[in-house]
Backbone as CSV, one residue per row, in Angstrom:
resi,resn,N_x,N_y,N_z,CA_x,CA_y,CA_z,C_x,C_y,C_z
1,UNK,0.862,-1.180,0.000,0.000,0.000,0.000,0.899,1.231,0.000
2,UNK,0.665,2.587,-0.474,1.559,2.884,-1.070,0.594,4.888,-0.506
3,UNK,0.693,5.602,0.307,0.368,6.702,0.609,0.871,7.412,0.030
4,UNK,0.294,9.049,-0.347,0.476,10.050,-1.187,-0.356,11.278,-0.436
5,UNK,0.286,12.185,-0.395,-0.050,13.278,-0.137,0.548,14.409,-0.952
6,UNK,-0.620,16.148,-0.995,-0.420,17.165,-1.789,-0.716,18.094,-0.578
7,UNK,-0.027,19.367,-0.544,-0.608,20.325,0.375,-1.226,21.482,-0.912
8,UNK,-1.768,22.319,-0.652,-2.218,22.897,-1.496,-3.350,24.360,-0.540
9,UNK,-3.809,25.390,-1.126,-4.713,26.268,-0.568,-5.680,27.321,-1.007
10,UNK,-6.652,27.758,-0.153,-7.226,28.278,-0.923,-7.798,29.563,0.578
11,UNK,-8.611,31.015,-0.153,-8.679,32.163,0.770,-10.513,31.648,0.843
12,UNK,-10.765,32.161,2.200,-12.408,32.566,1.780,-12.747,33.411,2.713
13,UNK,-14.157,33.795,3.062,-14.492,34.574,4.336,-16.034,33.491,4.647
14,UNK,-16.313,33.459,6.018,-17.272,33.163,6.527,-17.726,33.735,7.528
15,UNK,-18.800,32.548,7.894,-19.126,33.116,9.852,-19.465,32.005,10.505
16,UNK,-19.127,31.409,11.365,-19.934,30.014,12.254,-21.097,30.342,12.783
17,UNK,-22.155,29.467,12.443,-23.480,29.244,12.612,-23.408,29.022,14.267
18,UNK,-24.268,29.346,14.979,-24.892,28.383,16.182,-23.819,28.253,17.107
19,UNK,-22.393,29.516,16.701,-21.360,30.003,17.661,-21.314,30.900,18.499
20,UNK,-20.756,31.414,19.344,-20.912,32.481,20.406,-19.548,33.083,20.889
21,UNK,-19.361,33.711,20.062,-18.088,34.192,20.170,-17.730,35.511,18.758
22,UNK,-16.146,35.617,18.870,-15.717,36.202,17.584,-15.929,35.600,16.142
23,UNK,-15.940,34.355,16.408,-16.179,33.799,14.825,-17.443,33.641,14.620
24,UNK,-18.343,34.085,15.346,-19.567,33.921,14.307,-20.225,35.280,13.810
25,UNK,-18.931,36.187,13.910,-18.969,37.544,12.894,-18.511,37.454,11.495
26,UNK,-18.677,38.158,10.485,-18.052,37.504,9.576,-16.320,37.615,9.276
27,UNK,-15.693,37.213,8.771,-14.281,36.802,8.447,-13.303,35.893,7.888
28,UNK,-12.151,36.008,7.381,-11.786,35.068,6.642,-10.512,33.994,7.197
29,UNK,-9.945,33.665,6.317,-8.696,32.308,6.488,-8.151,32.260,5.341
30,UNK,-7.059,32.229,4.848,-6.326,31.655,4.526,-6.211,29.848,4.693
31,UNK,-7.076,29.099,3.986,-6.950,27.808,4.557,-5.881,27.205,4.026
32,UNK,-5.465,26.580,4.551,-3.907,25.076,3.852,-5.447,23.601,3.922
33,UNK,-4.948,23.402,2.849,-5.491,21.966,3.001,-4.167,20.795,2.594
34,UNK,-4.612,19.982,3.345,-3.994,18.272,3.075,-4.535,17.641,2.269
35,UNK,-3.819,16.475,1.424,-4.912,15.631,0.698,-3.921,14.729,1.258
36,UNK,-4.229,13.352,1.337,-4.004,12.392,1.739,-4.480,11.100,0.611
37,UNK,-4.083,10.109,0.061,-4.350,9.046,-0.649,-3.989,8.225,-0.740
38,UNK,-4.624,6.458,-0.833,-3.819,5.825,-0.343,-3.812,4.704,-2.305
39,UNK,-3.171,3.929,-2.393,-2.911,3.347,-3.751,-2.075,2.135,-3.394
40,UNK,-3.243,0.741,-3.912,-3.347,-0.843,-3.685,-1.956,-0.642,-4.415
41,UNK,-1.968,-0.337,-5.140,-0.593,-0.699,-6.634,-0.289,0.113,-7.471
42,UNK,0.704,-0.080,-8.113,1.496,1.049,-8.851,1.142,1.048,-10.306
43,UNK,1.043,2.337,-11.235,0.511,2.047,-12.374,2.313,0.939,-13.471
44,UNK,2.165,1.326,-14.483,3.197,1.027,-15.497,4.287,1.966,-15.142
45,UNK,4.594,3.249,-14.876,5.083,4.304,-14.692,5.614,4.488,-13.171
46,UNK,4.974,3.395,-12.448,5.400,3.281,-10.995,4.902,4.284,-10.299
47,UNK,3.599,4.416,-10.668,2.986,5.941,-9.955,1.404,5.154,-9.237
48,UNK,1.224,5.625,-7.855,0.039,5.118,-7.221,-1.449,5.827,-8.485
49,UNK,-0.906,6.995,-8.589,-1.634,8.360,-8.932,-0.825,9.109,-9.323
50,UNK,-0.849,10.142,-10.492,0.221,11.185,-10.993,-0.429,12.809,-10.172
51,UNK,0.632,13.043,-8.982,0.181,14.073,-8.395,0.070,15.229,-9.320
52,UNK,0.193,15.014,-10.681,-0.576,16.530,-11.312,-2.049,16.105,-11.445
53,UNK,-2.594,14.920,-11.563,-4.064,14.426,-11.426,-4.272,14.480,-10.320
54,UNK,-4.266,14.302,-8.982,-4.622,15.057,-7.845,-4.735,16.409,-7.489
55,UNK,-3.289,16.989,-7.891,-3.350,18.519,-8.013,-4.366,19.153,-8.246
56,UNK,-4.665,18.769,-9.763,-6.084,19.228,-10.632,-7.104,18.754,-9.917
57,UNK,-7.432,17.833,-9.810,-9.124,17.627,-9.142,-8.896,18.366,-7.322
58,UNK,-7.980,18.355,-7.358,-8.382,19.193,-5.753,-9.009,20.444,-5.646
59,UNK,-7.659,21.005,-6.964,-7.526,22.188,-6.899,-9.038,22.815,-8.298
60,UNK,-9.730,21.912,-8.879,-11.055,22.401,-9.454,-11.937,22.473,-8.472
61,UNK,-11.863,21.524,-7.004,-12.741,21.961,-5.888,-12.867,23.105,-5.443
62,UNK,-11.588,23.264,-4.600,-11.327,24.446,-4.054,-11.282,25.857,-5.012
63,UNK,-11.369,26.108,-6.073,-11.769,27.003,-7.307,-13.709,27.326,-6.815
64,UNK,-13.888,25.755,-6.398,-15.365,26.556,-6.083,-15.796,27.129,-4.765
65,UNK,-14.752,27.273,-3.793,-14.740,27.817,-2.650,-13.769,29.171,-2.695
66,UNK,-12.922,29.280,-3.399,-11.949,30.151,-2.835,-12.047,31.627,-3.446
67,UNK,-11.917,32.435,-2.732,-12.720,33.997,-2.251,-13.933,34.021,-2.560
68,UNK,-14.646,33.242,-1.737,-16.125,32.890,-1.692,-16.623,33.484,-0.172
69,UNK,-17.897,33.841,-0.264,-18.507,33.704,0.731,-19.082,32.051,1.035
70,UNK,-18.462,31.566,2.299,-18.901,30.179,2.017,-20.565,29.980,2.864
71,UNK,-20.795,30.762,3.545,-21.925,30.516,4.076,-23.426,30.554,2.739
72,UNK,-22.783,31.400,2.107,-23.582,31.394,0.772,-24.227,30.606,-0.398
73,UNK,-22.911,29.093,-0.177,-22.573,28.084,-1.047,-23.615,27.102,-0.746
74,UNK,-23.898,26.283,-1.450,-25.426,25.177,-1.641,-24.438,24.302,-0.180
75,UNK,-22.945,23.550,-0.377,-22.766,23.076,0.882,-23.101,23.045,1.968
76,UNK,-22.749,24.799,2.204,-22.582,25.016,3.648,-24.252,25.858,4.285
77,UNK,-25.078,25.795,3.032,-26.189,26.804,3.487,-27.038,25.940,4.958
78,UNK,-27.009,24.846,5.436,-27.975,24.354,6.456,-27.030,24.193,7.625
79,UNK,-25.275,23.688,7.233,-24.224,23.643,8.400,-23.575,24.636,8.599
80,UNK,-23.051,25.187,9.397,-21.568,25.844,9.708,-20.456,25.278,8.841
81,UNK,-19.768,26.444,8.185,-18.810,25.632,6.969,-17.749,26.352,8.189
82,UNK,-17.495,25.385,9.363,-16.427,25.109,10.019,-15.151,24.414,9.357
83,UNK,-13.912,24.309,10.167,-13.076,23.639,9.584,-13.666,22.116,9.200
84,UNK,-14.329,22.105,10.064,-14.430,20.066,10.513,-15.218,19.469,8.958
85,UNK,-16.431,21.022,8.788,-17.327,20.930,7.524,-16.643,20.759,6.711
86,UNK,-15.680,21.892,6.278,-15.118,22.199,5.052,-14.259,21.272,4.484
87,UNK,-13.530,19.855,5.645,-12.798,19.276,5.271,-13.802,17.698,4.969
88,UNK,-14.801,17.867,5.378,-15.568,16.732,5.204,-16.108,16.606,3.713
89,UNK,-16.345,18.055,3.734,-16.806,18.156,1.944,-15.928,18.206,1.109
90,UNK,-14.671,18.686,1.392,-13.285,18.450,0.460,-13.196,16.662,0.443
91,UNK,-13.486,15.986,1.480,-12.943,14.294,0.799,-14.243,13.649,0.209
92,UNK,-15.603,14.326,0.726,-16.962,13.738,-0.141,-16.473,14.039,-1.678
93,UNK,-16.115,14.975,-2.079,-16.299,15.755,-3.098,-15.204,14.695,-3.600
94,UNK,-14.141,14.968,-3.458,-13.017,14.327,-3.933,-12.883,13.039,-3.916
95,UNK,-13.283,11.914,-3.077,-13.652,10.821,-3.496,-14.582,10.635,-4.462
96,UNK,-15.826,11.404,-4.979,-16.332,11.199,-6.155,-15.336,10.880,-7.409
97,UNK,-14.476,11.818,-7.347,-13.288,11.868,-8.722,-12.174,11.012,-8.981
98,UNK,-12.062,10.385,-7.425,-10.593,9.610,-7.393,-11.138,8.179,-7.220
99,UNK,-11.766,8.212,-6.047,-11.760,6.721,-5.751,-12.260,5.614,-6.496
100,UNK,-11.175,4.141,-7.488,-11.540,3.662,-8.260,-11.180,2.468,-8.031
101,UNK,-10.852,2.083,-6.537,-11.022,0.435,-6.743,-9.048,0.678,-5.626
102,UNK,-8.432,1.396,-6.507,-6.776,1.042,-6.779,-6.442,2.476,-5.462
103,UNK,-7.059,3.678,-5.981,-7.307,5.015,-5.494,-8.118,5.213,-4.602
104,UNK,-8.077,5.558,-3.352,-8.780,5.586,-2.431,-8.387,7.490,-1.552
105,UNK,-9.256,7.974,-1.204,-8.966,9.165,-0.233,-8.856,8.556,0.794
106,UNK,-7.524,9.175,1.598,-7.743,8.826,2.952,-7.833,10.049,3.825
107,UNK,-7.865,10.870,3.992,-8.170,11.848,4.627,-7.945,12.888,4.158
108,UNK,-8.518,14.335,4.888,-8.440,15.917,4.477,-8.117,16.554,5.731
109,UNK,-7.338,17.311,5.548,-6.800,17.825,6.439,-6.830,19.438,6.279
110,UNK,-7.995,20.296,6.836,-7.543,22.109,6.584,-7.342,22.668,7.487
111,UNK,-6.509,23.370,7.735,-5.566,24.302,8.718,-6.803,25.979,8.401
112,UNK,-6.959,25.914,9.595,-7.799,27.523,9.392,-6.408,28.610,10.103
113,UNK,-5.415,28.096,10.775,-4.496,29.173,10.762,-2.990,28.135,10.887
114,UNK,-1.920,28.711,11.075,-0.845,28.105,11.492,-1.003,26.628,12.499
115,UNK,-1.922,26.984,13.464,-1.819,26.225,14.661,-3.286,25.595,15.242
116,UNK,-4.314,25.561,14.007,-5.480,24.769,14.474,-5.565,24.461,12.685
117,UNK,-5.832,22.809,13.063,-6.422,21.980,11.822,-7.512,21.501,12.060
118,UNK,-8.288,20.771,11.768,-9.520,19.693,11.310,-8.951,18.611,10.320
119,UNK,-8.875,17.523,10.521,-9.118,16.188,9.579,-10.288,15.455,9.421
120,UNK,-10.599,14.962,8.174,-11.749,14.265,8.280,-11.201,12.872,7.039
121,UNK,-11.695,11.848,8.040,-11.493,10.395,7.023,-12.380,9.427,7.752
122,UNK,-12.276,8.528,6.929,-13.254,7.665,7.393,-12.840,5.766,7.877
């Protein structure tokens, strides 16, 4: 078994739902995300996955979040697009595109600053 990871990022502004505090004013992040993947076997080329094909499907996700209002977005309109959200819908989303038997997501990982993340896997 054969793990792969991409770091990669994207800007947005929000507000936390059903919070009580500073963050449920509105404001933004700078997020870092993780991708994480895991690969049964290697292609011909000795590649689990060619991280410019990860690159791309991550990074067409996050194109639909980034300098977004995310509270705005069909995702996040009923939850809080918290870290915990935002990374749950980055590996829903992204397992649609990758996972094929060989390709599997194994987790998402977004950093809302230097020193607090969220992961989500299953």
């Amino acid at each position: 078994m054969y793990k792969l990871a991409i770091h990669t990022s994207f800007a947005a502004a929000h507000c936390l739902i059903n919070y009580q505090g500073d963050c449920e004013n509105l404001h933004g992040h700078n997020w870092k995300v993780e991708v994480n993947v895991t690969a049964q076997e290697l292609d011909k080329a000795g590649l689990g996955i060619d991280f410019k094909i990860l690159k791309q499907e991550t990074n067409s996700i996050l194109r639909t979040l980034d300098h977004k209002y995310l509270n705005e977005l069909a995702p996040f309109k009923d939850i809080s697009p918290s870290s915990e959200n935002i990374s749950r819908h980055l590996y829903n989303e992204l397992s649609k595109r990758l996972n094929d038997g060989n390709v599997k997501v194994e987790s998402i990982t977004v950093w809302e600053s230097d020193n607090a993340a969220a992961t989500y896997y299953e």
